[in-house]
C-alpha positions as CSV (number, residue, x, y, z in Angstrom):
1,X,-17.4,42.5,0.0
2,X,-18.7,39.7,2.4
3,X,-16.6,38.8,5.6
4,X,-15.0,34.9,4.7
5,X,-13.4,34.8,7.8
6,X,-15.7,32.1,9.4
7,X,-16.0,30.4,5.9
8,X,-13.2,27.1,7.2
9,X,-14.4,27.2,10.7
10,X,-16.1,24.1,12.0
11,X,-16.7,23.8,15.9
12,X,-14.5,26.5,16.7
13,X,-11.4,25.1,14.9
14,X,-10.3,26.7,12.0
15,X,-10.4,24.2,9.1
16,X,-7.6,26.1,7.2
17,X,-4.6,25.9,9.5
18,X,-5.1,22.3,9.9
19,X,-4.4,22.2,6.4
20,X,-1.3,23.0,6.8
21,X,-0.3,20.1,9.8
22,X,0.9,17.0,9.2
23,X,-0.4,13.1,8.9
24,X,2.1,11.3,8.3
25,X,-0.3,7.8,7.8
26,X,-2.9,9.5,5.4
27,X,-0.1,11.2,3.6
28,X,1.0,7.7,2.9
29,X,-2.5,6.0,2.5
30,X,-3.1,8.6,-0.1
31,X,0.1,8.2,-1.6
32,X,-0.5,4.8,-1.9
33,X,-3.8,5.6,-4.0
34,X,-2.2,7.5,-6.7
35,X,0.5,5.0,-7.1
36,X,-1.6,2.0,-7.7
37,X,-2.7,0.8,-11.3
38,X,-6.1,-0.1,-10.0
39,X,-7.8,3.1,-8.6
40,X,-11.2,2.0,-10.0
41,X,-10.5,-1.6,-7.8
42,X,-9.9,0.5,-4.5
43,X,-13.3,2.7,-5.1
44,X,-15.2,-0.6,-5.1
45,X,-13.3,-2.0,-2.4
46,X,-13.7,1.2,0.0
47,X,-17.0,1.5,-1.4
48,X,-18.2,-2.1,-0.1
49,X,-16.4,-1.2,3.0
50,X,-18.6,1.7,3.5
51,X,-22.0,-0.3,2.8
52,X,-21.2,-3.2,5.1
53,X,-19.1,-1.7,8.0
54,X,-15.9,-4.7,6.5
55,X,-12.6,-4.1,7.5
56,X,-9.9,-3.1,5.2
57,X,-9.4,-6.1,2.0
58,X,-6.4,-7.6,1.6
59,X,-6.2,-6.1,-2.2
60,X,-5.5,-2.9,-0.8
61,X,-2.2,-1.5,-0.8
62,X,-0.3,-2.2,2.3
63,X,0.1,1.4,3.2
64,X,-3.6,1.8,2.8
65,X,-5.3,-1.1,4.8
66,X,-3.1,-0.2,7.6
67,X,-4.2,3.1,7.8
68,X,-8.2,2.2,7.6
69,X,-7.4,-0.6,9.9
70,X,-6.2,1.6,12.4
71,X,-9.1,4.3,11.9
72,X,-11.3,1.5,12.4
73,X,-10.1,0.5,15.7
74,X,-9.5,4.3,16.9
75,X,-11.3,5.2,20.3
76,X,-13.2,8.8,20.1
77,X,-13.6,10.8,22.9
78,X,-15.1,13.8,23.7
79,X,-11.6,15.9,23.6
């Protein structure tokens, strides 16, 4: 039997307890996926996003624009 302990570690962190924490904003960008009648229209919208750096359309779910808008203005940092 092989050891999986290192199989959802990334960096250090351990990929499978932050399964289990919270986002609020995702939770409700992705809940806003599954409860629109045009997923097909948001995979070509977030696809042309992806090719040409755009920010979030305005045919997007409310829910869902604000939460790419807001990843799109998000500072990194070395922390």
């Amino acid at each position: 039997m092989s050891d999986l302990s290192n199989k959802y570690e990334w960096n250090g962190i351990n990929l499978e307890d932050l399964r289990q924490v919270m986002d609020p904003p995702a939770d409700k960008a992705v809940a806003s996926i599954f409860e629109s009648k045009s997923m097909r229209h948001l995979a070509t919208e977030l696809k042309k996003m992806a090719e040409n750096d755009d920010l979030a359309s305005g045919d997007m779910p409310d829910e869902l624009k604000d939460f790419l808008s807001e990843e799109q203005n998000r500072d990194f940092s070395d922390k």
